[in-house]
LODREN-351031 format. One line per 2 residues: their letters; for each residue x, y, z of N, C-alpha, C, O. Coordinates in Angstrom, 1 decimal. Example, Ala and Ser with C-alpha at 12.3 -4.5 7.8 and 13.67 -1.06 7.14 Angstrom:
BEGIN
AS	13.2/-5.7/7.8/12.3/-4.5/7.8/13.2/-3.3/7.8/14.2/-3.3/8.5; 12.8/-2.2/7.1/13.7/-1.1/7.1/12.9/0.0/7.9/13.4/1.1/8.0
//
This chain:
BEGIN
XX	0.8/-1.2/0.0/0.0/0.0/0.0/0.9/1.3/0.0/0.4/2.3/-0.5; 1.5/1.3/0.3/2.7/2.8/1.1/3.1/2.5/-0.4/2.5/3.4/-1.0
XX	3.6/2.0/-1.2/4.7/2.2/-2.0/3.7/2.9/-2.8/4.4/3.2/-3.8; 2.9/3.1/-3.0/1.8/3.6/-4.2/1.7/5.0/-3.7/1.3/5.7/-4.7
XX	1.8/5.7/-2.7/1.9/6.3/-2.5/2.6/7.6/-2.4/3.3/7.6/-1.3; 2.6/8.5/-3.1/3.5/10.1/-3.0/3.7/11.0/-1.6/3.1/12.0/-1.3
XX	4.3/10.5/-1.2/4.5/11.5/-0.2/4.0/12.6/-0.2/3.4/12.8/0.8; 4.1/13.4/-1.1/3.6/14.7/-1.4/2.1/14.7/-1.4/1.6/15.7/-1.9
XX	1.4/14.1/-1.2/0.2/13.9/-1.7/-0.6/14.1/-0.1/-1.8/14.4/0.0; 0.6/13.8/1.5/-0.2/13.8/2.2/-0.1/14.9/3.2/1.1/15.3/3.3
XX	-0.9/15.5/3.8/-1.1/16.1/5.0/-0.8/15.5/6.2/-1.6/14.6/6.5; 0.5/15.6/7.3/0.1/15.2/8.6/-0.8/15.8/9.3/-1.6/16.4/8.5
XX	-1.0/16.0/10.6/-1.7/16.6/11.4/-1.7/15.5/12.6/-1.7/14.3/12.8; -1.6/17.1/13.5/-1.8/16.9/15.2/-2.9/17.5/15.8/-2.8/18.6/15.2
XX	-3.8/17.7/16.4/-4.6/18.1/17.3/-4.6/18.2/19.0/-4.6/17.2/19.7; -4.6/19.5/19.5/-4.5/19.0/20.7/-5.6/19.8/21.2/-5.6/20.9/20.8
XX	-6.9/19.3/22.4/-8.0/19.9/22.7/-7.6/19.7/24.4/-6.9/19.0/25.0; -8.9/21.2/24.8/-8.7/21.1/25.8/-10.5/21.3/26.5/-11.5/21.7/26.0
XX	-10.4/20.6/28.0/-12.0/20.9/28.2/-13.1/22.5/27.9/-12.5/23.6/28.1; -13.8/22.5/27.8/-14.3/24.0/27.5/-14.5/24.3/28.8/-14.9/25.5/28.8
XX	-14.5/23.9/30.0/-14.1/24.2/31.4/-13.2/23.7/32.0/-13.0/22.5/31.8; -12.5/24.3/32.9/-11.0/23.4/33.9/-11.8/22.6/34.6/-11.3/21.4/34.5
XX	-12.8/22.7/35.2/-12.9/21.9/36.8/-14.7/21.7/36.3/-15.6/22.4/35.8; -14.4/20.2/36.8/-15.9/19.7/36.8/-16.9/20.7/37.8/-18.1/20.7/37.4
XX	-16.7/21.4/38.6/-17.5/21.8/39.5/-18.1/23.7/38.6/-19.1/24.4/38.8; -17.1/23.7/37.9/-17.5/24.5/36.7/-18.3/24.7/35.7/-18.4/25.8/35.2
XX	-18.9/23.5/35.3/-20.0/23.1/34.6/-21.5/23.8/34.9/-22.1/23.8/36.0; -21.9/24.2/33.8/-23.0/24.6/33.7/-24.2/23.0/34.3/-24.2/21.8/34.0
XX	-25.1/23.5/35.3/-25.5/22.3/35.9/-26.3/21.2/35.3/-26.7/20.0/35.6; -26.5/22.1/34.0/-27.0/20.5/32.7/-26.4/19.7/32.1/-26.6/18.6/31.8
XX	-25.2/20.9/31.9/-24.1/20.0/31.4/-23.4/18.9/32.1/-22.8/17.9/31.7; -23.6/19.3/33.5/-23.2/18.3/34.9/-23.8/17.3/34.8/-23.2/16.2/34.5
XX	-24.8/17.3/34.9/-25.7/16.0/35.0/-25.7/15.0/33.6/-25.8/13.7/33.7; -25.6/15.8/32.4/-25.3/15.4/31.2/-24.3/14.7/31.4/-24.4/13.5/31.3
XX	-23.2/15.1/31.7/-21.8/14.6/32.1/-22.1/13.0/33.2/-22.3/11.8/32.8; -22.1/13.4/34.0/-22.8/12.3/34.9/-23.3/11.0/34.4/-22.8/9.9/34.8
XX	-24.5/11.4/33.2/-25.5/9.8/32.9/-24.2/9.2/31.9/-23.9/8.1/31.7; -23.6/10.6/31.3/-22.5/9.5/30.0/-22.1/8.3/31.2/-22.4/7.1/31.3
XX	-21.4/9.1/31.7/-20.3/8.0/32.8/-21.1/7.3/33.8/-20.5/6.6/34.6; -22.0/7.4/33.9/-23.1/6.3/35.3/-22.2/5.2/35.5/-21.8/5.1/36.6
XX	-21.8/4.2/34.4/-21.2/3.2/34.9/-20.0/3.2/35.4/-19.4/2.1/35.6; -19.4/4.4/35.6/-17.8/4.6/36.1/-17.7/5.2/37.2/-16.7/5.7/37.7
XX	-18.8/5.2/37.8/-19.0/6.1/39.2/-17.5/5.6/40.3/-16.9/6.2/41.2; -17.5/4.5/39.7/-16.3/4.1/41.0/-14.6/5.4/41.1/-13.6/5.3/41.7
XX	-15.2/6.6/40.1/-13.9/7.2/40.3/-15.3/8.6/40.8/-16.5/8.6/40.7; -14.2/9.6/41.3/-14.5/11.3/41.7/-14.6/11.3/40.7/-13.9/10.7/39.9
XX	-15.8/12.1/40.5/-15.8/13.0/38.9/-15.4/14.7/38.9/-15.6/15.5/38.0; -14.8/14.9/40.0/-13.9/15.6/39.5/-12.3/15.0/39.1/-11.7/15.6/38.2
XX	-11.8/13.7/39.8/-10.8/12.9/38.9/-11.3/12.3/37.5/-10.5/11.8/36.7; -12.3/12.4/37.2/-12.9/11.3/36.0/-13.0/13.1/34.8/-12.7/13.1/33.6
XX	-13.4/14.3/35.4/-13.0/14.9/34.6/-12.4/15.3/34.3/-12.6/16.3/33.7; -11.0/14.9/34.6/-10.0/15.3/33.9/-9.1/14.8/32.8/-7.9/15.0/32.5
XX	-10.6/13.7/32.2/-10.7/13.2/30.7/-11.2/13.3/29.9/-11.2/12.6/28.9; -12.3/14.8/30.0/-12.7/15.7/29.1/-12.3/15.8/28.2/-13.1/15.9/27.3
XX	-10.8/16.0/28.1/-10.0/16.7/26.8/-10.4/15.7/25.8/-10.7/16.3/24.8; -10.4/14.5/25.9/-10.9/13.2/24.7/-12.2/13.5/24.0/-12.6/13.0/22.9
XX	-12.9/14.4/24.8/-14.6/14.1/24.4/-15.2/15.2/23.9/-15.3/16.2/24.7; -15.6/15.2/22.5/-15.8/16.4/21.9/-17.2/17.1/22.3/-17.5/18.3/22.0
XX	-17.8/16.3/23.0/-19.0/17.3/23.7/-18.8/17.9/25.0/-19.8/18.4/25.5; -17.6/18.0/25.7/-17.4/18.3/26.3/-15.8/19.6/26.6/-15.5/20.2/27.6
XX	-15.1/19.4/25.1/-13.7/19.7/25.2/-14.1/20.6/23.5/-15.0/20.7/22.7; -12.5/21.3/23.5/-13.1/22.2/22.2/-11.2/21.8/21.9/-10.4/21.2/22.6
XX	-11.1/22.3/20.7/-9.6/22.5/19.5/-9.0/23.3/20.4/-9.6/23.5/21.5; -7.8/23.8/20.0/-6.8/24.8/20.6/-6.1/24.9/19.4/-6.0/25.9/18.7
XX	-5.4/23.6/19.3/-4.6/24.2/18.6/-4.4/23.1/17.6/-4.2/22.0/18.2; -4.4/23.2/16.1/-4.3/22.2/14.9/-2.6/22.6/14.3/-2.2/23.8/14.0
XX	-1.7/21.5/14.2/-0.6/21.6/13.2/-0.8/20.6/12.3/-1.3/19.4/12.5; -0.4/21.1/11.0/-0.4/20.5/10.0/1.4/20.7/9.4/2.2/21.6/9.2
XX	1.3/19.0/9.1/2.9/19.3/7.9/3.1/18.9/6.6/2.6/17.8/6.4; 3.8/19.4/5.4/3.6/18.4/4.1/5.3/18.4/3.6/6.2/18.8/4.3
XX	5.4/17.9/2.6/6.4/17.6/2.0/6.3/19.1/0.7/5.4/19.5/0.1; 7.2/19.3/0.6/7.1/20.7/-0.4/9.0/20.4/-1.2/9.9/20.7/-0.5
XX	9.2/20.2/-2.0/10.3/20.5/-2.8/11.6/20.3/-1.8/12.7/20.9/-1.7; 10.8/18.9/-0.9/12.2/18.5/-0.3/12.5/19.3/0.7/13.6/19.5/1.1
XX	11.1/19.8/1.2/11.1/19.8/2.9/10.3/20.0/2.9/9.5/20.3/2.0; 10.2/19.7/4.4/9.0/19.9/5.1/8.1/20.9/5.8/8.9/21.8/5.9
XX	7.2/21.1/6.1/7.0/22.6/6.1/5.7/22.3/7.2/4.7/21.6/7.0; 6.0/23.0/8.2/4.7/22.8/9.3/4.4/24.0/9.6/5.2/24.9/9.7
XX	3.1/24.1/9.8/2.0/25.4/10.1/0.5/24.9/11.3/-0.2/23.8/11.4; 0.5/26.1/11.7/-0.4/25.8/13.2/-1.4/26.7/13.0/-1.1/27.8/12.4
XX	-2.5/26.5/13.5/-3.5/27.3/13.6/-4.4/27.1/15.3/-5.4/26.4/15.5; -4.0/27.8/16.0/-4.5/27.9/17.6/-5.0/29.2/18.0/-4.9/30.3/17.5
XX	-5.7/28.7/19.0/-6.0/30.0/19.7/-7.6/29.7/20.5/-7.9/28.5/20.6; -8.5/30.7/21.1/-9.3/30.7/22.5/-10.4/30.6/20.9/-11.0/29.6/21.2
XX	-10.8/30.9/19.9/-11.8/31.3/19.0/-12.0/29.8/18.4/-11.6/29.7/17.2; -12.5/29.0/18.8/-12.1/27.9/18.2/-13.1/27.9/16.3/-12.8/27.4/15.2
XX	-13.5/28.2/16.4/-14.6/28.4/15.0/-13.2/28.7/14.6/-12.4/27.8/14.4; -13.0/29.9/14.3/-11.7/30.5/13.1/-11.1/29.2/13.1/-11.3/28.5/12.2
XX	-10.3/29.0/14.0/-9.2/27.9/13.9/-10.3/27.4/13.2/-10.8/28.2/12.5; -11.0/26.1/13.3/-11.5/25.4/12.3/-11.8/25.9/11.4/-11.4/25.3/10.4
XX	-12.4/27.0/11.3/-12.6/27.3/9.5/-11.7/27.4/8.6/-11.8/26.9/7.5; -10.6/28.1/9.2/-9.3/28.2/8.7/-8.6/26.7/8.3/-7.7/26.6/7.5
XX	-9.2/25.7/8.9/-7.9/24.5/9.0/-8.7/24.2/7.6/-8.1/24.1/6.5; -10.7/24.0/7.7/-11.3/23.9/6.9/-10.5/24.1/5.1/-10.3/23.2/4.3
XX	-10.3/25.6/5.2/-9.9/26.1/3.8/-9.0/26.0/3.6/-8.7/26.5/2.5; -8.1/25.4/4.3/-7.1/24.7/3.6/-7.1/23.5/3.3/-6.1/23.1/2.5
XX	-8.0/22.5/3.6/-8.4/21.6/3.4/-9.0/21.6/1.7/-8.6/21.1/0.7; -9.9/22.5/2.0/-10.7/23.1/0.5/-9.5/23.1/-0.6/-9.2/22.3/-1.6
XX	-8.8/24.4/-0.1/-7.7/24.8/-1.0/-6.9/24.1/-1.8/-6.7/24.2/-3.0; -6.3/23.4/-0.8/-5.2/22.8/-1.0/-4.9/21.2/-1.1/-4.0/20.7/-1.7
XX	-6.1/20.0/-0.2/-6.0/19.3/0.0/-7.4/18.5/-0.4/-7.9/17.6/0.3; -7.8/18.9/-1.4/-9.1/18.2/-2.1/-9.1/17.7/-2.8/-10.2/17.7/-3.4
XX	-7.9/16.8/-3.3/-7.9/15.9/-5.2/-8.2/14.5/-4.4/-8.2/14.2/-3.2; -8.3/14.0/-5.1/-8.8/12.4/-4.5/-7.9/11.7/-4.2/-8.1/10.6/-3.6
XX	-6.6/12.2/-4.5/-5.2/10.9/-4.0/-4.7/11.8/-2.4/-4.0/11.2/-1.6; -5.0/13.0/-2.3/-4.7/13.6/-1.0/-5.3/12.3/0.1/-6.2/11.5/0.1
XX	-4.3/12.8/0.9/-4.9/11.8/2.3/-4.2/12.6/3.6/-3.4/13.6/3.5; -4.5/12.3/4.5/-4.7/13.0/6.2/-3.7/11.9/6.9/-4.0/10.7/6.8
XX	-2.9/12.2/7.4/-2.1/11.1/8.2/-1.8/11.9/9.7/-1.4/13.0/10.0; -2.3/10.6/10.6/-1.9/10.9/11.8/-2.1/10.1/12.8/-3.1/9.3/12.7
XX	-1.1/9.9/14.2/-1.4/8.9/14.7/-2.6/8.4/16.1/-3.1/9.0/17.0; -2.6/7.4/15.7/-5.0/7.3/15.9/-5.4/8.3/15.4/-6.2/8.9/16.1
XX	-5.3/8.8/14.2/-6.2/9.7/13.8/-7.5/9.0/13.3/-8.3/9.8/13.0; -7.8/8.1/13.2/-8.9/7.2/12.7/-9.8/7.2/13.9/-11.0/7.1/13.7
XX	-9.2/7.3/15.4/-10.1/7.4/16.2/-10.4/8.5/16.8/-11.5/8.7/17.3; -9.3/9.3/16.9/-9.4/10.3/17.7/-9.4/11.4/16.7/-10.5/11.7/16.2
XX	-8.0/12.4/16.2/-8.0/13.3/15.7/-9.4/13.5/14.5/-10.2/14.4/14.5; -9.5/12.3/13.5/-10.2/12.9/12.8/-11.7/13.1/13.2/-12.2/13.9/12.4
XX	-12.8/12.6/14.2/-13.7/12.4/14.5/-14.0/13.4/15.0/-15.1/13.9/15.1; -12.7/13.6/15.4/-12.7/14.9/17.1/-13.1/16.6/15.8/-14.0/17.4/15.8
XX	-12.3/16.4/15.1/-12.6/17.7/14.2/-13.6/17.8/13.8/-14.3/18.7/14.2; -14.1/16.8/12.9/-15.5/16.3/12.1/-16.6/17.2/13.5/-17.5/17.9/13.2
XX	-16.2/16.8/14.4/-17.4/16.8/16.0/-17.9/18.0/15.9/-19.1/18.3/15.6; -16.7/19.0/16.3/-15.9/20.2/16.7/-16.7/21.1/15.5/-17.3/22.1/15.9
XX	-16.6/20.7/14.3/-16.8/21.4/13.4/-18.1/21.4/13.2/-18.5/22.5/12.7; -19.2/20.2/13.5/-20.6/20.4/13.2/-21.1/21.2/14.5/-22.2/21.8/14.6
XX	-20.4/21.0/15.6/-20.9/21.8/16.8/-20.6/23.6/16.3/-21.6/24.3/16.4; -19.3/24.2/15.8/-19.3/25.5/15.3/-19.6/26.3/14.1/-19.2/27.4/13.8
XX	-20.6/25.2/13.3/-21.3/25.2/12.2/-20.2/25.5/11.1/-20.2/26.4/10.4; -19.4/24.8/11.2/-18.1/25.3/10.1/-18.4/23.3/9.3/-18.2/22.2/9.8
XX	-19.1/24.0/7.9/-19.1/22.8/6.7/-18.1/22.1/6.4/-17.2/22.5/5.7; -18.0/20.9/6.8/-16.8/19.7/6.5/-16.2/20.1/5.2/-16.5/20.7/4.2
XX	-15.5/19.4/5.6/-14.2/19.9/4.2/-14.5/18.7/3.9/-15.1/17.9/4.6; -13.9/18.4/1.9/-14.1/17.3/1.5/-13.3/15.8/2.3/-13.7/14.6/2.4
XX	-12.7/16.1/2.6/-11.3/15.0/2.8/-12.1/14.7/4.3/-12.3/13.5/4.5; -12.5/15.3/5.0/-13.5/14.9/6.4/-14.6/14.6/6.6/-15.2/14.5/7.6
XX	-14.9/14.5/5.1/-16.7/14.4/5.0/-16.4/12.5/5.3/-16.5/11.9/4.2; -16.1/11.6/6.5/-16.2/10.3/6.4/-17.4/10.1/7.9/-16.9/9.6/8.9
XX	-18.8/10.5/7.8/-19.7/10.1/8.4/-20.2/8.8/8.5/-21.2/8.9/7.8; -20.0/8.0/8.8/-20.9/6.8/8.5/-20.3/5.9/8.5/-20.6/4.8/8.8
XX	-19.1/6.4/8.0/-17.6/5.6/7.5/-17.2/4.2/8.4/-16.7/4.7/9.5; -17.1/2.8/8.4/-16.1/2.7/9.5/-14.8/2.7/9.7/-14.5/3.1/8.6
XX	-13.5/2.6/10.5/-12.4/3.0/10.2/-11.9/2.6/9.2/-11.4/3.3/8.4; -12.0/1.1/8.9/-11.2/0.6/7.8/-11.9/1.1/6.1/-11.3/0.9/5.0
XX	-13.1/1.6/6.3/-13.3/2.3/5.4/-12.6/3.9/4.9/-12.8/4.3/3.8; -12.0/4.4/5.9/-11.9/5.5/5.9/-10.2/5.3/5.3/-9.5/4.6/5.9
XX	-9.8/6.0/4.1/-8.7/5.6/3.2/-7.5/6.7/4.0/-6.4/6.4/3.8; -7.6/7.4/4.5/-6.9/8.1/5.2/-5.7/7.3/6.1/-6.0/6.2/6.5
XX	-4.6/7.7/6.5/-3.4/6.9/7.1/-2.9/7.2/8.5/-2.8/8.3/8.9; -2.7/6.2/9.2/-3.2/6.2/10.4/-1.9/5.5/11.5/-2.2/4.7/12.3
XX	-0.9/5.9/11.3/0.7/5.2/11.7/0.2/4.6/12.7/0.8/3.5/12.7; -0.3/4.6/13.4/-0.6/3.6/15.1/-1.7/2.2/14.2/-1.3/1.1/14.5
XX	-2.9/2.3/13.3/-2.8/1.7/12.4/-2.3/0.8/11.7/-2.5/-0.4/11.7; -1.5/1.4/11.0/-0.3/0.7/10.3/0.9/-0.3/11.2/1.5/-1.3/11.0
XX	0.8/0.4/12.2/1.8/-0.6/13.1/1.0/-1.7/14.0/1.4/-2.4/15.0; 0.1/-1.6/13.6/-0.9/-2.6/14.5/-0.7/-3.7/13.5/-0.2/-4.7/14.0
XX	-1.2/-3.8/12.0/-1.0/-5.3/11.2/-2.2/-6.1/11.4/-2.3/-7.4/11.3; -3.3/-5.2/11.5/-4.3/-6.3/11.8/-4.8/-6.5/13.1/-6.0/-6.8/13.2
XX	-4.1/-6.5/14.2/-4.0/-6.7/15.6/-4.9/-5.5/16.3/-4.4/-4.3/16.5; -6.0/-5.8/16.5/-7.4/-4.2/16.8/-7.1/-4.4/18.1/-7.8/-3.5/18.6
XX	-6.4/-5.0/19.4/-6.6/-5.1/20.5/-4.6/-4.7/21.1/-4.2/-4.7/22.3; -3.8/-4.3/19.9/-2.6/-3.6/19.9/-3.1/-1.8/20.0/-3.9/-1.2/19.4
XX	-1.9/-1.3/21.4/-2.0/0.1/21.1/-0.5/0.3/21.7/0.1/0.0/22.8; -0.1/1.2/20.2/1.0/1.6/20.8/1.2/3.0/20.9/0.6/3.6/20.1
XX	2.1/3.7/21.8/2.1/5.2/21.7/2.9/5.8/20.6/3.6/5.0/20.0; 2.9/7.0/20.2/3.8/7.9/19.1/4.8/7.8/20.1/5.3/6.7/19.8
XX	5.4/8.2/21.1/6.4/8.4/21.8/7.6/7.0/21.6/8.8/7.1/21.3; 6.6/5.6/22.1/7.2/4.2/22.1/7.8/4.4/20.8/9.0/4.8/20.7
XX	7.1/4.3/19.6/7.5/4.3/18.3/8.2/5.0/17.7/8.5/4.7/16.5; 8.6/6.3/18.4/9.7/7.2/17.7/10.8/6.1/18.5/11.7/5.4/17.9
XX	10.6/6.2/19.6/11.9/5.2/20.4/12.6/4.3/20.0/13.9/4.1/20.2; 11.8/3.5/19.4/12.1/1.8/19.0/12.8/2.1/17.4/13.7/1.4/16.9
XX	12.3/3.1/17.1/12.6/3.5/15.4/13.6/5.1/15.3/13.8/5.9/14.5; 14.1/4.7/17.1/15.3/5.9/17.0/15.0/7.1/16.2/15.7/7.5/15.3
XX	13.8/7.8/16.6/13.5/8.8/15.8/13.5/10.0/17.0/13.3/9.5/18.1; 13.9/11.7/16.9/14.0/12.0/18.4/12.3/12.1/18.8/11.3/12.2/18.1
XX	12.5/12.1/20.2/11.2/12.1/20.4/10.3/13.4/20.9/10.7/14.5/21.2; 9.3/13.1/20.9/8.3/14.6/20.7/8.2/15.2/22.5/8.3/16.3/23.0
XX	8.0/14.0/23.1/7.6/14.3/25.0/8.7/14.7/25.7/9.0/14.4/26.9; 9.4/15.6/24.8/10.9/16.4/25.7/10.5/17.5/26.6/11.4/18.2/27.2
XX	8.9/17.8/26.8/8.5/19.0/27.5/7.7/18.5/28.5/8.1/18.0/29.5; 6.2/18.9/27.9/5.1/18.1/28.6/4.3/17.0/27.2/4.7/16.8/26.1
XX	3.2/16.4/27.9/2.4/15.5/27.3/1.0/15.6/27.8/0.6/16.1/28.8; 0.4/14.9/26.9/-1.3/14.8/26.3/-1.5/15.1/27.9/-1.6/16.2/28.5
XX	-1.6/14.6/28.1/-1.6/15.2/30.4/-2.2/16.5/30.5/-3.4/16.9/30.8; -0.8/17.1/30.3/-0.5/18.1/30.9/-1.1/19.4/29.9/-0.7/20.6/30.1
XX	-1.6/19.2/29.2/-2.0/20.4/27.7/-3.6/21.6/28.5/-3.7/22.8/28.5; -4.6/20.4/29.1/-5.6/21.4/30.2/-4.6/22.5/31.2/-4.5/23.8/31.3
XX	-4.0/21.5/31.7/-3.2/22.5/33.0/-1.9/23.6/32.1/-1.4/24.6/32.5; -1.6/23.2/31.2/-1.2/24.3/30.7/-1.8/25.3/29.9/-1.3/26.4/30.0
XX	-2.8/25.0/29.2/-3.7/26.2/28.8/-4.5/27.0/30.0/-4.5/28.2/29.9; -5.2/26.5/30.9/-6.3/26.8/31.8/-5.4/27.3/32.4/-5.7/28.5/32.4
XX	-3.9/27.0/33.3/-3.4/27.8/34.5/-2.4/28.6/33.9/-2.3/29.8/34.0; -1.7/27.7/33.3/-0.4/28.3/32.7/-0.7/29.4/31.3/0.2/30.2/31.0
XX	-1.8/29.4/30.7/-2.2/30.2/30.2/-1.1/30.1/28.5/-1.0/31.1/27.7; -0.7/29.4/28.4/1.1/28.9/27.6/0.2/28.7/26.3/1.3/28.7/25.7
XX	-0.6/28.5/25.5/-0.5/28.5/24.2/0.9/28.1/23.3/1.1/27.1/22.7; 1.7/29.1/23.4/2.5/28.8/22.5/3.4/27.1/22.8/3.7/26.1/22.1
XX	3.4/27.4/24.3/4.0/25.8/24.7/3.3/24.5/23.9/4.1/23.7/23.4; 1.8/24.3/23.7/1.1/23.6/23.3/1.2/23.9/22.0/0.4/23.1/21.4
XX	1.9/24.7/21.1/1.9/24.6/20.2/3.5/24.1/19.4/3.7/23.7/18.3; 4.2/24.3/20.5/5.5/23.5/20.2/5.4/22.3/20.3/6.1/21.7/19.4
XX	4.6/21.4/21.3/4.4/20.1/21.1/3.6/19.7/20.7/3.6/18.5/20.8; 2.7/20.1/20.2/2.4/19.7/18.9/2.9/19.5/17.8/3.0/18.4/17.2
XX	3.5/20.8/17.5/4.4/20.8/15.9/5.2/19.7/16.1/5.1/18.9/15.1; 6.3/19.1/17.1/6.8/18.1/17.5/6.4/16.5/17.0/7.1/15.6/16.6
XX	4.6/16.6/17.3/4.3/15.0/17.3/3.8/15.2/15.2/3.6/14.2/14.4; 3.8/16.4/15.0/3.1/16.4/13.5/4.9/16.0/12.6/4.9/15.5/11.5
XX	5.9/16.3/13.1/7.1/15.8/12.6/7.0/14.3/12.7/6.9/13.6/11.7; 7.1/13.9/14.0/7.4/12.6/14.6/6.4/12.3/13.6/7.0/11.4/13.1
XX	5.4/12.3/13.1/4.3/11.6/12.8/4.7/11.2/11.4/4.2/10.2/10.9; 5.4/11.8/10.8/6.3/12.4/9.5/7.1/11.5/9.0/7.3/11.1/7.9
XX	7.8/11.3/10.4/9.3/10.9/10.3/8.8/9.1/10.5/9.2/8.1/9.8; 7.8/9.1/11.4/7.3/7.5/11.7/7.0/6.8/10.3/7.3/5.6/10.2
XX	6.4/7.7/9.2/5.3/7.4/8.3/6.9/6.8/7.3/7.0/5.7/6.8; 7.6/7.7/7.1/9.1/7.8/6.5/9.7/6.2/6.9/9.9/5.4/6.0
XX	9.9/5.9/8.5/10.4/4.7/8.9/9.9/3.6/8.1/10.6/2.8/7.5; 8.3/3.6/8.2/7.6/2.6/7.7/8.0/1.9/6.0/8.0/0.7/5.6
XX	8.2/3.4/5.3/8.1/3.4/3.9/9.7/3.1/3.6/10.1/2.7/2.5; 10.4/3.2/4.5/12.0/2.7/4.2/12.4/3.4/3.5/12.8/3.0/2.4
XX	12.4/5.0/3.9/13.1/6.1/3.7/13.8/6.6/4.8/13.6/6.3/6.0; 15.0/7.8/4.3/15.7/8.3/5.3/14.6/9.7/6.1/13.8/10.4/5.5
XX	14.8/9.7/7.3/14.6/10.9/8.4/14.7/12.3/7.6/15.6/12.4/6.7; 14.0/13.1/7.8/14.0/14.5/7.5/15.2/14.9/8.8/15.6/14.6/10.0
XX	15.7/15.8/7.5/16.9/16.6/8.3/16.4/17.7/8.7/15.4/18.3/8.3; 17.4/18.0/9.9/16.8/19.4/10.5/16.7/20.6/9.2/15.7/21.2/8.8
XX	17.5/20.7/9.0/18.2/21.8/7.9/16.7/22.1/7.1/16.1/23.1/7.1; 16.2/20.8/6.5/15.2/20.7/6.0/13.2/21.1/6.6/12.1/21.1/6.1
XX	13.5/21.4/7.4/12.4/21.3/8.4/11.8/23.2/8.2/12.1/24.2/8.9; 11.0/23.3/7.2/10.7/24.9/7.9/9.3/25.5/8.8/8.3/24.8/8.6
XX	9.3/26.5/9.7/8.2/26.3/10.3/7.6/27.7/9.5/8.3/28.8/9.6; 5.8/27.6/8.6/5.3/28.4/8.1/5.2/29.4/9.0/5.6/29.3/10.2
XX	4.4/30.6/8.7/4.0/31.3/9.6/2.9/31.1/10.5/1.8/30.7/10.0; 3.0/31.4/11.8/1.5/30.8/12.1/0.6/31.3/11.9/0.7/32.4/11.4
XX	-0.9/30.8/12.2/-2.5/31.4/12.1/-2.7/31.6/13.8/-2.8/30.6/14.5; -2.7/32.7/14.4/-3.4/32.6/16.1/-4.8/33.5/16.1/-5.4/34.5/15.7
XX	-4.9/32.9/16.4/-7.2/33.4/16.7/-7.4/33.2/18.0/-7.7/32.2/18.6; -7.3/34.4/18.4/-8.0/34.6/19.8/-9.3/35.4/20.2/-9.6/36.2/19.3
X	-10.0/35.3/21.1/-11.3/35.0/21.2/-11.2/36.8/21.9/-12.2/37.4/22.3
//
């Protein structure tokens, strides 16, 4: 499958979301209780510990911040679009989608993006009324339907009850690795307290390389060089 494939042809992407409130006790009280029936059968944890898995759940958590990377004339080139406005950021990631990533051999690579990243946008986007781009229009889809590339995927082989992390996988495939700061953890407490945006957008741009370089391992090519690596200018939308 990979060898049929142009490099050039794909989009990576990272996503990193955070809850649309810090603290369960913050919750608008419908949304509490809303909150509540999802999880009825998990009572055995605090749901103020149990919310602090919001960030996964698109009815509950919003975007921050989207990086995208491609291959361009023998480098790589990554661009971010973050900020408190989440609509812009999506519409924006939208039209570039439109723009630039709408022929039928384009494809979306990222890792779980089959379960997480892309679903989570798709979500995100019918909640801020921003029209699916073609490449995300997969409603209905099930994963293995969905032609898009998916490195955690790919390294599974079949095996639906295998998960491995981007971090393990840069490791094992000696690639450097992305969790040299913080991680998926720590991205609420650093937007909500630490107020750090740009931090969350360094690690991101990080896992949209790694994700790059993984996809490269696979296909039994050499590593992007630093030299090679440029960072576009960013998109920030604040509220």
């Amino acid at each position: 499958m990979l060898e049929n494939i142009k490099i050039s042809t794909i989009l990576f992407l990272d996503i990193e979301t955070a809850p649309v409130v810090y603290n369960y006790n913050a919750l608008d009280e419908n949304i509490k209780q809303l909150w509540d029936t999802k999880f009825r059968y998990q009572q055995s944890e605090n749901p103020e510990t149990q919310y602090k898995k919001a960030g996964i759940y698109a009815e509950f958590s919003k975007v921050i911040c989207i990086s995208v990377g491609f291959f361009n004339e023998g480098t790589f080139r990554i661009k971010s679009f973050y900020g408190h406005d989440e609509k812009q950021l999506l519409q924006e990631f939208a039209t570039l989608l439109n723009t630039h990533f709408n022929r039928k051999e384009n494809l979306l690579c990222a890792h779980n993006g089959k379960e997480f990243d892309f679903p989570f946008l798709c979500r995100r986007m019918l909640i801020n009324t921003v029209k699916l781009p073609k490449a995300l229009n997969i409603s209905g889809k099930k994963p293995w339907e969905v032609n898009h590339l998916d490195t955690m995927e790919l390294w599974k082989f079949g095996d639906y009850k295998n998960y491995s992390s981007l971090s393990l996988l840069a490791t094992i495939f000696n690639i450097p690795t992305p969790k040299d700061d913080i991680n998926g953890a720590d991205v609420a407490r650093v937007y909500w307290e630490e107020k750090n945006l740009e931090r969350i957008v360094t690690y991101c741009q990080k896992d949209v390389l790694t994700v790059a370089q993984l996809l490269l391992r696979f296909m039994g090519e050499p590593l992007i060089e630093d030299k090679n690596i440029i960072q576009a200018e960013l998109n920030v939308f604040s509220s």
